[in-house]
Biopython code that builds the backbone (N, CA, C, O; Angstrom):
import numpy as np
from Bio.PDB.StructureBuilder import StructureBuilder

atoms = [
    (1, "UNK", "N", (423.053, 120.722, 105.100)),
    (1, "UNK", "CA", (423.683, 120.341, 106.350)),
    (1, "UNK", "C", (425.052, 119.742, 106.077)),
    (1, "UNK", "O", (425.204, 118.916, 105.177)),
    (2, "UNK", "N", (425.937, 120.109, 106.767)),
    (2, "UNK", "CA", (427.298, 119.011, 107.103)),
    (2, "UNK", "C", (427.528, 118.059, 107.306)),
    (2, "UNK", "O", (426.710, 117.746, 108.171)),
    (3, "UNK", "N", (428.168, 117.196, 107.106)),
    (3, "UNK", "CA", (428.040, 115.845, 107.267)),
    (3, "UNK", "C", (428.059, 115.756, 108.940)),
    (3, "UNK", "O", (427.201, 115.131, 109.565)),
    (4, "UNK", "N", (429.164, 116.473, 109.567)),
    (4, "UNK", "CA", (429.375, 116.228, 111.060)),
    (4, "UNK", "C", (427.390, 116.953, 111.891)),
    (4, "UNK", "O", (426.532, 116.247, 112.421)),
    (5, "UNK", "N", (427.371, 117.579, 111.795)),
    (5, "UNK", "CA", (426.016, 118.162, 112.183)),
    (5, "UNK", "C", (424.774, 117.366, 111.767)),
    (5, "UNK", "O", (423.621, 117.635, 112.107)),
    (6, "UNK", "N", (425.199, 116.258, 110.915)),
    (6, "UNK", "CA", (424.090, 115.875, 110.626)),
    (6, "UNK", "C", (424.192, 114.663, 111.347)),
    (6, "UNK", "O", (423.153, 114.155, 111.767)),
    (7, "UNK", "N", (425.661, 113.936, 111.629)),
    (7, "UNK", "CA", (425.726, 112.406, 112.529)),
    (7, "UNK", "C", (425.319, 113.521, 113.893)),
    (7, "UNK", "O", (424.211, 113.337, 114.397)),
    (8, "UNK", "N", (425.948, 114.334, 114.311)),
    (8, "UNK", "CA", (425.145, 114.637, 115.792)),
    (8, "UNK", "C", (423.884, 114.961, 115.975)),
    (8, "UNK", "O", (423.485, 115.242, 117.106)),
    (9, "UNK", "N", (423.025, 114.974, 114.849)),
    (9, "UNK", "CA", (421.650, 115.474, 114.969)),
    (9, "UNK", "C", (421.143, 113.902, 115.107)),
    (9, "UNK", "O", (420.347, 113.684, 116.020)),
    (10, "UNK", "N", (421.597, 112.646, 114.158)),
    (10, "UNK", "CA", (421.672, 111.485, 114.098)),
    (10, "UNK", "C", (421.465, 110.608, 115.505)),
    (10, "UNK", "O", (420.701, 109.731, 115.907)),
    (11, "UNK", "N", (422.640, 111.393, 116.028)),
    (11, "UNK", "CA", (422.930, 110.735, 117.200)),
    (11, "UNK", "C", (421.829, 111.096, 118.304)),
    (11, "UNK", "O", (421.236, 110.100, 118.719)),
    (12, "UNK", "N", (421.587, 111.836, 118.644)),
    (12, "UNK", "CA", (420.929, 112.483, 119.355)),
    (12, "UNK", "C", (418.971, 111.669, 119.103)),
    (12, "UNK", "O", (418.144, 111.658, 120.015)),
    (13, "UNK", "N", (418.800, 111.298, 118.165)),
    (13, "UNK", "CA", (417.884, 110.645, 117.767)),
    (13, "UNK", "C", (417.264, 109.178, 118.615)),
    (13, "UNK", "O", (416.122, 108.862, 118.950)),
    (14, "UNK", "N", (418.672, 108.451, 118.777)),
    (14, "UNK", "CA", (418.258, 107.471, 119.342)),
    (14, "UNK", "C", (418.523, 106.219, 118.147)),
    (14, "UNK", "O", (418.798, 106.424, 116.965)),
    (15, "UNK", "N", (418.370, 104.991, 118.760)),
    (15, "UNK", "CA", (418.424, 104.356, 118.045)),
    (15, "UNK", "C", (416.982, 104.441, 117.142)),
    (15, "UNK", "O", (416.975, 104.565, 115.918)),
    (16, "UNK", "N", (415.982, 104.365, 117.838)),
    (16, "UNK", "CA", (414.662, 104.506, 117.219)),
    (16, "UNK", "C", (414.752, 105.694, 116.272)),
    (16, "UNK", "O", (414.313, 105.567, 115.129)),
    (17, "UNK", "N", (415.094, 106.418, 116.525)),
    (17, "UNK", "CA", (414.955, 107.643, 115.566)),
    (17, "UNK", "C", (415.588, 107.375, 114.355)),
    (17, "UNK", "O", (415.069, 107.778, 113.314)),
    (18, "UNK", "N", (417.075, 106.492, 114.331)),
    (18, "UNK", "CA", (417.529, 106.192, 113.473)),
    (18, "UNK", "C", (417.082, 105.131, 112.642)),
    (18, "UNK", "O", (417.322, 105.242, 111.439)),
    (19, "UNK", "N", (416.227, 103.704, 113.215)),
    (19, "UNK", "CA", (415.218, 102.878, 112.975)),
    (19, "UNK", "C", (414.254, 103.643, 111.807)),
    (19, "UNK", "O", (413.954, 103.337, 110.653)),
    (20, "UNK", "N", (413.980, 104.583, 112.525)),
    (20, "UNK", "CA", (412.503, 105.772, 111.668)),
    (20, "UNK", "C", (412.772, 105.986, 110.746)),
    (20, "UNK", "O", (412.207, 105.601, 109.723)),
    (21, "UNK", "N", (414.481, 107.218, 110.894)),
    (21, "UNK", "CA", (414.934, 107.464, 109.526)),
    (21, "UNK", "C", (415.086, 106.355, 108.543)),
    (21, "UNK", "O", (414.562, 106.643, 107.468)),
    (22, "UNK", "N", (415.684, 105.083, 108.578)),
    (22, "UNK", "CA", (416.052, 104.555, 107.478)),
    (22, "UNK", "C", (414.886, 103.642, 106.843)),
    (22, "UNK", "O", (414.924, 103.138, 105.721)),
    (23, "UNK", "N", (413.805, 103.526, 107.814)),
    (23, "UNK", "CA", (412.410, 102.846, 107.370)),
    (23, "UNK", "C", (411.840, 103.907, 106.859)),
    (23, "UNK", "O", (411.453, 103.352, 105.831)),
    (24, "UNK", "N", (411.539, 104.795, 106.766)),
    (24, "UNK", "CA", (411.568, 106.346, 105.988)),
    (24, "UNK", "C", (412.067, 106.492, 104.443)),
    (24, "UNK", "O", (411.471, 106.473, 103.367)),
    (25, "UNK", "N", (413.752, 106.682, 104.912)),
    (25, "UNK", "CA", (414.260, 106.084, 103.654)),
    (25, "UNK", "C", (413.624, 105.129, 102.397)),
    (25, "UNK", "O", (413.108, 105.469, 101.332)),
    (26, "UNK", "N", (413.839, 104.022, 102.879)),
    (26, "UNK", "CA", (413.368, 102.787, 102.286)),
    (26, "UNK", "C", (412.164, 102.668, 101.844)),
    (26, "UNK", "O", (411.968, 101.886, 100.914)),
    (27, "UNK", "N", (410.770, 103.626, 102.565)),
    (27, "UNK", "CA", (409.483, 103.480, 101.936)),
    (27, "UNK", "C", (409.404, 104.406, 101.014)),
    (27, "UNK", "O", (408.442, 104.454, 100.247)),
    (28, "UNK", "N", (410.641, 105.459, 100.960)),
    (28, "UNK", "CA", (410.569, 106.686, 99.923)),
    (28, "UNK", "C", (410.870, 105.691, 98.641)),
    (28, "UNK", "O", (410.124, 105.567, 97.671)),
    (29, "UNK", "N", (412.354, 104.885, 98.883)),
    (29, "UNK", "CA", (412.728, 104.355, 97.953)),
    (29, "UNK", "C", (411.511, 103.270, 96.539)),
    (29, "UNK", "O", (411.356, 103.220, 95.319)),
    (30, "UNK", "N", (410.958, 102.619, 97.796)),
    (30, "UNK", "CA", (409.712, 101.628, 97.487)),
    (30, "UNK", "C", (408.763, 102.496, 96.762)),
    (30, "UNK", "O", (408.449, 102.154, 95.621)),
    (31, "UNK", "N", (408.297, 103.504, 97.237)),
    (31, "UNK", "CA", (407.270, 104.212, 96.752)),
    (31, "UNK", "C", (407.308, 104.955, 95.456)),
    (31, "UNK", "O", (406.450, 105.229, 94.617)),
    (32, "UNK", "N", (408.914, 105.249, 95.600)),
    (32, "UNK", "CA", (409.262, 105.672, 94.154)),
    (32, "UNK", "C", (409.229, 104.499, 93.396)),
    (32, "UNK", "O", (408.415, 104.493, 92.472)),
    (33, "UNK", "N", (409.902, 103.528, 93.560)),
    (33, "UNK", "CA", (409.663, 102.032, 92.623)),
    (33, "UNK", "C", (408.560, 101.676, 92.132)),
    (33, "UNK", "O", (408.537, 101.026, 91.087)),
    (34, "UNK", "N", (407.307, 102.069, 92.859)),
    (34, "UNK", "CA", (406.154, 101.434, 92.892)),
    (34, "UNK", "C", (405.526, 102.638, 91.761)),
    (34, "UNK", "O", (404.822, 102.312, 90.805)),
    (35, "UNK", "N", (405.829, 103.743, 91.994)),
    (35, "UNK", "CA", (405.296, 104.889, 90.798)),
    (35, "UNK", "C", (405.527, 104.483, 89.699)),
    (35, "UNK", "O", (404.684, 104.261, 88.830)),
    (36, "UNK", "N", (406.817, 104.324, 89.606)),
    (36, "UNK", "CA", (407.982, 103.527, 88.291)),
    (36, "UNK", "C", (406.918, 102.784, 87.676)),
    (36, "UNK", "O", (406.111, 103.226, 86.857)),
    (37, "UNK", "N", (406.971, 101.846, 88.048)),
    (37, "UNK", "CA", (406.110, 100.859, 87.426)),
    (37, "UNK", "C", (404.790, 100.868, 87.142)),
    (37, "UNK", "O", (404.298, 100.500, 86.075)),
    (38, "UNK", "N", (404.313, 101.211, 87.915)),
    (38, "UNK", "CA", (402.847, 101.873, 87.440)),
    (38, "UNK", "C", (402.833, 102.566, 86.301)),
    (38, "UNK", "O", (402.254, 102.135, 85.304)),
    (39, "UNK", "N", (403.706, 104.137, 86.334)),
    (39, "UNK", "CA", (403.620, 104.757, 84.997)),
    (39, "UNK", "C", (403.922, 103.624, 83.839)),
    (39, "UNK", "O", (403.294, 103.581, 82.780)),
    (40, "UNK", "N", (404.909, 102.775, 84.177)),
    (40, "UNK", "CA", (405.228, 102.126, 82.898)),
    (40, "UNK", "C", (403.969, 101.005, 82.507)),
    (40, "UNK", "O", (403.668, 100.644, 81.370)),
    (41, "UNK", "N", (403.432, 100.639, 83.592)),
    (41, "UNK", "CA", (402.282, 99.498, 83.006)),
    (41, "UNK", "C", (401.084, 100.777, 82.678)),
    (41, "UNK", "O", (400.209, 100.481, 81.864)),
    (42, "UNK", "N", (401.063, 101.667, 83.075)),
    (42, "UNK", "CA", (400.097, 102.451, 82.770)),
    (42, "UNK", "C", (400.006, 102.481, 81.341)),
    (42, "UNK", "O", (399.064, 102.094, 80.650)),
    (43, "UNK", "N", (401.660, 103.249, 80.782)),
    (43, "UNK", "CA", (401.780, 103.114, 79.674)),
    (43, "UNK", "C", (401.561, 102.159, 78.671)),
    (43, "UNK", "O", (401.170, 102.547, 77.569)),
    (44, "UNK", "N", (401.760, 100.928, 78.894)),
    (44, "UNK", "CA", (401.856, 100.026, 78.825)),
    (44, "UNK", "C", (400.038, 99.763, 77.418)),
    (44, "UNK", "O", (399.683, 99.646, 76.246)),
    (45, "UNK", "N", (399.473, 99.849, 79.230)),
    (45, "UNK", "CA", (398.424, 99.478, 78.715)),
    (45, "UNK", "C", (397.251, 100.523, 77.661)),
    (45, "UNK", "O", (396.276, 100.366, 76.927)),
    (46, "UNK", "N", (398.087, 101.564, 78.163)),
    (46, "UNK", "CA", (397.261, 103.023, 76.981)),
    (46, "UNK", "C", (397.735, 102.612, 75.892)),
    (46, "UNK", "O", (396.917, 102.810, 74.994)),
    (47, "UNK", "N", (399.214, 101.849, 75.315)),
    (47, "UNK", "CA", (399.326, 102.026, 74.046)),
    (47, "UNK", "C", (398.898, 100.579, 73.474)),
    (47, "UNK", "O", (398.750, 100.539, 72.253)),
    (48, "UNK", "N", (398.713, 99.562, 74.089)),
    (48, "UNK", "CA", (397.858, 98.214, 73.802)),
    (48, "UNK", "C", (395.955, 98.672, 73.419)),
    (48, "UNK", "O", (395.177, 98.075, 72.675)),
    (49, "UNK", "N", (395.752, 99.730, 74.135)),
    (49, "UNK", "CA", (394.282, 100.459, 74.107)),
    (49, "UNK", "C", (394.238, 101.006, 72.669)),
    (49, "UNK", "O", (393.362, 100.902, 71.810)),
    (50, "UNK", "N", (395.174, 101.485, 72.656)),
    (50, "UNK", "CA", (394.889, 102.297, 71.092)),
    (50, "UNK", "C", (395.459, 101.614, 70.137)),
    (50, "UNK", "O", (395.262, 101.964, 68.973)),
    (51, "UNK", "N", (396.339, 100.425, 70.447)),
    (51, "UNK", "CA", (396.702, 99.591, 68.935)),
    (51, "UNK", "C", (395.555, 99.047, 68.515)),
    (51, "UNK", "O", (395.196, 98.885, 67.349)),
    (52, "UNK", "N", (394.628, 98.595, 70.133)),
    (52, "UNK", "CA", (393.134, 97.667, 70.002)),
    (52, "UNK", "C", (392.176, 98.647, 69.491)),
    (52, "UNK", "O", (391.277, 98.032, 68.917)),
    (53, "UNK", "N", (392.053, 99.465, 69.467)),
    (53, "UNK", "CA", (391.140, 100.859, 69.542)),
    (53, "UNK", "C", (390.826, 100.716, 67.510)),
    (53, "UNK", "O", (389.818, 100.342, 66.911)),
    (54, "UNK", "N", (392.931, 101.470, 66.677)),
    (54, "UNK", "CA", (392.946, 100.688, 65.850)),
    (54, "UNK", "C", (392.533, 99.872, 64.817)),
    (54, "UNK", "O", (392.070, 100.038, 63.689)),
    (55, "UNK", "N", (392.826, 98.961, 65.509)),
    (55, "UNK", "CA", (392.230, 97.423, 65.024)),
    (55, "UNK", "C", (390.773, 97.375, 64.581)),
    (55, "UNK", "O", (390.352, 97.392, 63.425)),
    (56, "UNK", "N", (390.048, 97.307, 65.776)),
    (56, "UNK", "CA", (389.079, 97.289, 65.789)),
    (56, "UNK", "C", (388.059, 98.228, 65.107)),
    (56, "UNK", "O", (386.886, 97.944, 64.865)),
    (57, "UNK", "N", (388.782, 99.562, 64.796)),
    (57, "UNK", "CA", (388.217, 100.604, 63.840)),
    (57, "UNK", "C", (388.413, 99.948, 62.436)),
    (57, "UNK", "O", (387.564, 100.021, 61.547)),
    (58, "UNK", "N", (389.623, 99.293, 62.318)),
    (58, "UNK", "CA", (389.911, 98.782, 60.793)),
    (58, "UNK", "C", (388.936, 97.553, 60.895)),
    (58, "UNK", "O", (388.761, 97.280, 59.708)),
    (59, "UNK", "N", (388.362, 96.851, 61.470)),
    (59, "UNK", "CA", (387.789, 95.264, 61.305)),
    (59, "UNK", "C", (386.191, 95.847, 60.926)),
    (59, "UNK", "O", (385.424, 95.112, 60.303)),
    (60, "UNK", "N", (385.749, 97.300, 61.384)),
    (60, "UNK", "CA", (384.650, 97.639, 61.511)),
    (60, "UNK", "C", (384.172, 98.134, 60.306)),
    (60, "UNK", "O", (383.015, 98.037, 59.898)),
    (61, "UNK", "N", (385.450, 98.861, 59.550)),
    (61, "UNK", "CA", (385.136, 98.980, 58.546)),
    (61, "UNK", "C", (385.214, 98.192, 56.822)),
    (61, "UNK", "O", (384.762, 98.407, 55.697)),
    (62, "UNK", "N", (386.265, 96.997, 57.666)),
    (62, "UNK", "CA", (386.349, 95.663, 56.661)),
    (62, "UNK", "C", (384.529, 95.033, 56.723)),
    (62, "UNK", "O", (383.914, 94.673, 55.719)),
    (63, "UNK", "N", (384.058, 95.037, 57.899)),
    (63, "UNK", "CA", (382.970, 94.165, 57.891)),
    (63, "UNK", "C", (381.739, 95.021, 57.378)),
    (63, "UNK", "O", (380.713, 94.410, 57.081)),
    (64, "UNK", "N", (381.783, 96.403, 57.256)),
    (64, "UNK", "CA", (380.730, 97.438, 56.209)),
    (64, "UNK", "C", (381.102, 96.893, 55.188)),
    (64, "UNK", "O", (380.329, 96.167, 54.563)),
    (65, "UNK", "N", (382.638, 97.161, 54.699)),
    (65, "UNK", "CA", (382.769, 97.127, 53.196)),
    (65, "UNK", "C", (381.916, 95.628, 52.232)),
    (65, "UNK", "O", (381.207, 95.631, 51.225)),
    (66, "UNK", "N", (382.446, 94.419, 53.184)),
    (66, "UNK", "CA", (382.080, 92.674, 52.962)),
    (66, "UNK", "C", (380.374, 93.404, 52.836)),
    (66, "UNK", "O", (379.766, 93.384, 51.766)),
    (67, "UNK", "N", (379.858, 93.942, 53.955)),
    (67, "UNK", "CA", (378.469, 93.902, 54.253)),
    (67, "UNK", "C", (377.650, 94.535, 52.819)),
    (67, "UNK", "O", (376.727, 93.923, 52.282)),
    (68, "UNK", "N", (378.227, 95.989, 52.280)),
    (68, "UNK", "CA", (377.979, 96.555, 51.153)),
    (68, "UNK", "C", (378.224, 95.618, 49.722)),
    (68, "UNK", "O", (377.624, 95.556, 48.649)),
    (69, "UNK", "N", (379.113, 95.107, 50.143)),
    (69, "UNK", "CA", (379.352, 93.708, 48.834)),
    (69, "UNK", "C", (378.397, 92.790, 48.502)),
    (69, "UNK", "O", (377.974, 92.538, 47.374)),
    (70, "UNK", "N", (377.972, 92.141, 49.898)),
    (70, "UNK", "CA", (377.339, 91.033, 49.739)),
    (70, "UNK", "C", (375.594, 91.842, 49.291)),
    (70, "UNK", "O", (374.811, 91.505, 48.403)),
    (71, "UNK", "N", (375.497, 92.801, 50.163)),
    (71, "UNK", "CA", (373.817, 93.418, 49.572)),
    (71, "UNK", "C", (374.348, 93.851, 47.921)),
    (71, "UNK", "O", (373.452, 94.159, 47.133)),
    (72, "UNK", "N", (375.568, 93.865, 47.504)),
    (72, "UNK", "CA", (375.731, 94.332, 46.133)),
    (72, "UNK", "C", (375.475, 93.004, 45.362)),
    (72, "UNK", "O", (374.747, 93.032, 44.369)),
    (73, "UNK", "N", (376.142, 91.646, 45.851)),
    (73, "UNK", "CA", (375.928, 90.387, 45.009)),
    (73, "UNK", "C", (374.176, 89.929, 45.396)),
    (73, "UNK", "O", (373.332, 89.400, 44.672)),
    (74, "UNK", "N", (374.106, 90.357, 46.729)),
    (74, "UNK", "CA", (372.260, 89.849, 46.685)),
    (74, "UNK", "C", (371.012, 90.676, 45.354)),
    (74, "UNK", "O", (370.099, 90.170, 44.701)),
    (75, "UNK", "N", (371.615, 92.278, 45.420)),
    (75, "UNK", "CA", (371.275, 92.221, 44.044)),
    (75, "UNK", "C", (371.131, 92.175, 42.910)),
    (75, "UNK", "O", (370.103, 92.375, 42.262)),
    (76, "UNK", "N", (372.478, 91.819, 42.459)),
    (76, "UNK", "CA", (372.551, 91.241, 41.288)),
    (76, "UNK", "C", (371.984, 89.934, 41.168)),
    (76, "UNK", "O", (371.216, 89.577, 40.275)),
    (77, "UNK", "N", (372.439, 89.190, 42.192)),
    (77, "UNK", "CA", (371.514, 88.126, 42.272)),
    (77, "UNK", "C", (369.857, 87.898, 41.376)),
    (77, "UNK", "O", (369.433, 87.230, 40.434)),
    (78, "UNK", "N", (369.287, 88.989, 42.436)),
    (78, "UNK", "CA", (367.787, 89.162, 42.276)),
    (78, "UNK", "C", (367.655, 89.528, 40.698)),
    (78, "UNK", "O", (366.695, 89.091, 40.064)),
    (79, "UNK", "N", (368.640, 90.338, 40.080)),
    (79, "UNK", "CA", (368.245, 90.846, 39.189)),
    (79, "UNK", "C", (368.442, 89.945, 37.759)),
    (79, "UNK", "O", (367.619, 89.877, 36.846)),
    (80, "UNK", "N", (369.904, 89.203, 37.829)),
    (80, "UNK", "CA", (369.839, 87.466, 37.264)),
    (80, "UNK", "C", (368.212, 87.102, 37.175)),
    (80, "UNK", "O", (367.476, 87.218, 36.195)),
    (81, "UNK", "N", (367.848, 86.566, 38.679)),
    (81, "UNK", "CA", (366.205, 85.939, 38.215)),
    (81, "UNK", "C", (365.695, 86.131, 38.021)),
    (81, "UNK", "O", (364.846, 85.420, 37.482)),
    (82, "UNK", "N", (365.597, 87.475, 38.257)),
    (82, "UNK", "CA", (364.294, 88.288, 37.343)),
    (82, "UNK", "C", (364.554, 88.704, 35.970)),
    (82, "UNK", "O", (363.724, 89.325, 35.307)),
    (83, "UNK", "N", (365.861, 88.316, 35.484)),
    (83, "UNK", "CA", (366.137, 88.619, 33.945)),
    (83, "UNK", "C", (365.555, 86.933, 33.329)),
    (83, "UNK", "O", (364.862, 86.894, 32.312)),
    (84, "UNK", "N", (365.889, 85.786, 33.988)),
    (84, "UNK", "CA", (365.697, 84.614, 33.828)),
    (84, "UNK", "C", (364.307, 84.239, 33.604)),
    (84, "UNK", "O", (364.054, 83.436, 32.706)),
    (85, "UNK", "N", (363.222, 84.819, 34.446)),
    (85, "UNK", "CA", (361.790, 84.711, 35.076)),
    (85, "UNK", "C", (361.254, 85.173, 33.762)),
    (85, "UNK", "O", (360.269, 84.733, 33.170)),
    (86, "UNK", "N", (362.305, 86.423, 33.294)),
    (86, "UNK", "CA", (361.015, 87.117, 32.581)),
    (86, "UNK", "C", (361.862, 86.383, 30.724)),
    (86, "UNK", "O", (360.998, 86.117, 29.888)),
    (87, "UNK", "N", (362.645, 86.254, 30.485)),
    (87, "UNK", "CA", (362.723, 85.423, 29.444)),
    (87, "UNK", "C", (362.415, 84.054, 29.237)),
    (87, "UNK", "O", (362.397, 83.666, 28.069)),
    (88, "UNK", "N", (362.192, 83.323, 30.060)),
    (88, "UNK", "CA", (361.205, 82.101, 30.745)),
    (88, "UNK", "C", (359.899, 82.631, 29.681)),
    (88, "UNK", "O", (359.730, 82.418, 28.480)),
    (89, "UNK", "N", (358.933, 83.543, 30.853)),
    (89, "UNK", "CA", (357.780, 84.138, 30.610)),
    (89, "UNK", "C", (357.656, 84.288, 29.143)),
    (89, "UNK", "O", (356.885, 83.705, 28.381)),
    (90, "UNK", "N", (358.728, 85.346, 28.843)),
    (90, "UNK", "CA", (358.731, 85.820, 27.293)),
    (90, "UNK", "C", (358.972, 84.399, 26.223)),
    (90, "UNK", "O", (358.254, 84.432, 25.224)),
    (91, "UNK", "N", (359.630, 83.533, 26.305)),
    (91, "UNK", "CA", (359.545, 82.575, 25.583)),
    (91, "UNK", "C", (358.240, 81.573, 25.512)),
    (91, "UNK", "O", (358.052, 80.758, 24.609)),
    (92, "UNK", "N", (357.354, 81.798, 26.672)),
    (92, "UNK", "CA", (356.235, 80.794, 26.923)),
    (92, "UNK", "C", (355.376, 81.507, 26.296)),
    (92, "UNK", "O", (354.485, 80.956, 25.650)),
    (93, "UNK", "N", (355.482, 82.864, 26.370)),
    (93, "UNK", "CA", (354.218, 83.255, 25.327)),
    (93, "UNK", "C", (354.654, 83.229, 24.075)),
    (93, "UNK", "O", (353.801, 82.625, 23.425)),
    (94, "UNK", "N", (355.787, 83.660, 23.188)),
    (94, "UNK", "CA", (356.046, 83.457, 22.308)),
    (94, "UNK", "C", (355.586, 81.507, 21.361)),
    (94, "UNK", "O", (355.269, 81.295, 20.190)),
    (95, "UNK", "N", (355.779, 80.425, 22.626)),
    (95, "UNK", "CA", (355.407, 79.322, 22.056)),
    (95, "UNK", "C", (353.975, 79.171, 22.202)),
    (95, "UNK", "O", (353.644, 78.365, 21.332)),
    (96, "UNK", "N", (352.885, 79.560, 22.903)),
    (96, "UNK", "CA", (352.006, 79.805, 22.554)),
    (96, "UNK", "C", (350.869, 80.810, 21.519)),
    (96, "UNK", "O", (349.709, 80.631, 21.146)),
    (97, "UNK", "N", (351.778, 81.801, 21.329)),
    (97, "UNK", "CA", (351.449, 82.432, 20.016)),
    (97, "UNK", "C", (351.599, 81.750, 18.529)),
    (97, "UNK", "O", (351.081, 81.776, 17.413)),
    (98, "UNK", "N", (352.778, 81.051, 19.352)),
    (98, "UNK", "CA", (352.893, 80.155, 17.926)),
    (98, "UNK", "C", (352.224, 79.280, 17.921)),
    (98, "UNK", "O", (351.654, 79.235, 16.831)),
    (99, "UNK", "N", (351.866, 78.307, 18.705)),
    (99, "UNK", "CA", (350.505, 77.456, 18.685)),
    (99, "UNK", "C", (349.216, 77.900, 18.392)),
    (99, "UNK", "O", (348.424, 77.103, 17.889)),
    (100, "UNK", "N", (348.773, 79.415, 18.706)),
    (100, "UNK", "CA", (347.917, 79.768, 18.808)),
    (100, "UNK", "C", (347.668, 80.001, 16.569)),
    (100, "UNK", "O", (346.659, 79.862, 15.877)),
    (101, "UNK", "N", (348.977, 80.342, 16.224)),
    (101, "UNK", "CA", (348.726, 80.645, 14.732)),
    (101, "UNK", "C", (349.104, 79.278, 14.226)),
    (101, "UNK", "O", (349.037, 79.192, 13.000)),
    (102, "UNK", "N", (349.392, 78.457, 14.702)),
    (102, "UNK", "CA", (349.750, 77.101, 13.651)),
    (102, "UNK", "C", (348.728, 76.528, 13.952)),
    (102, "UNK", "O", (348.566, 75.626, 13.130)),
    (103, "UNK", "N", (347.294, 76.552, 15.259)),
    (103, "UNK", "CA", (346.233, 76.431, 15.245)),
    (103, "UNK", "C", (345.215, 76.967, 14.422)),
    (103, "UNK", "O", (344.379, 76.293, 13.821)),
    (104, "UNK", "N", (345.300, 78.060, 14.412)),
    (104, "UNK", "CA", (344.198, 78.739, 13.706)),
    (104, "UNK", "C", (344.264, 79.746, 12.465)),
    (104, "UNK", "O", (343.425, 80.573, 12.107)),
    (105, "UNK", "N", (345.568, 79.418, 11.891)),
    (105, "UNK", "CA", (346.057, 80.119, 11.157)),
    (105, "UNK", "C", (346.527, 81.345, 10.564)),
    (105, "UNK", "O", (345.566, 82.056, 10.858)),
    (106, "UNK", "N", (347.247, 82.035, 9.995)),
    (106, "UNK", "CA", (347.480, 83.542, 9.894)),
    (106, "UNK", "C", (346.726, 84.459, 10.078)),
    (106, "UNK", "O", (347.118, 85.617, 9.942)),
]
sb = StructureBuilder()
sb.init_structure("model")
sb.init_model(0)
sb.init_chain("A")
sb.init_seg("    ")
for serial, (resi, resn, name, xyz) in enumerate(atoms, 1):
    if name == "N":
        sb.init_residue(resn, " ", resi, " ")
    sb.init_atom(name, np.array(xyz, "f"), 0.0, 1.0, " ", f" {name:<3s}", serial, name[0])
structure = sb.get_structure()
């Protein structure tokens, strides 16, 4: 349209009509603003999702690895006392064998 054809189409409107148009205007304007921002918090928050996403994949597999450790030191652990238990054992019979021959002889 022409600029002149478009103030007489304008005109012809009314004041209300012209009221319409520019509240029209203005909610286009708003509405586009309001998209704006949305996409951007949208964004926003998808890439906070997957830094957390991430994270939380790495903490999951720090707390297997600790978890595989510690059942690795629980058995060594076990296996310490039972090396301890049984040289204990093995020395108690050994001092009773020896009592048993310094008793009763060769």
């Amino acid at each position: 349209m022409e600029q002149p054809e478009f103030i007489k189409w304008l005109i012809t409107l009314g004041v209300g009509g012209v009221l319409a148009g520019f509240m029209f205007v203005f909610y286009r304007k708003d509405i586009k603003q309001y998209t704006e921002l949305w996409k951007i918090t949208a964004d926003q928050l998808m890439s906070i999702v997957k830094e957390n996403t991430a994270s939380n994949t790495k903490l999951i597999g720090l707390i297997e690895s600790a978890e595989r450790n510690t059942l690795r030191k629980t058995d060594i652990d076990l296996m310490i006392e039972r090396k301890i238990i049984e040289r204990s054992l093995r020395e108690t019979v050994i001092k009773q064998e020896q009592k048993d021959t310094v008793q009763h002889g060769p």
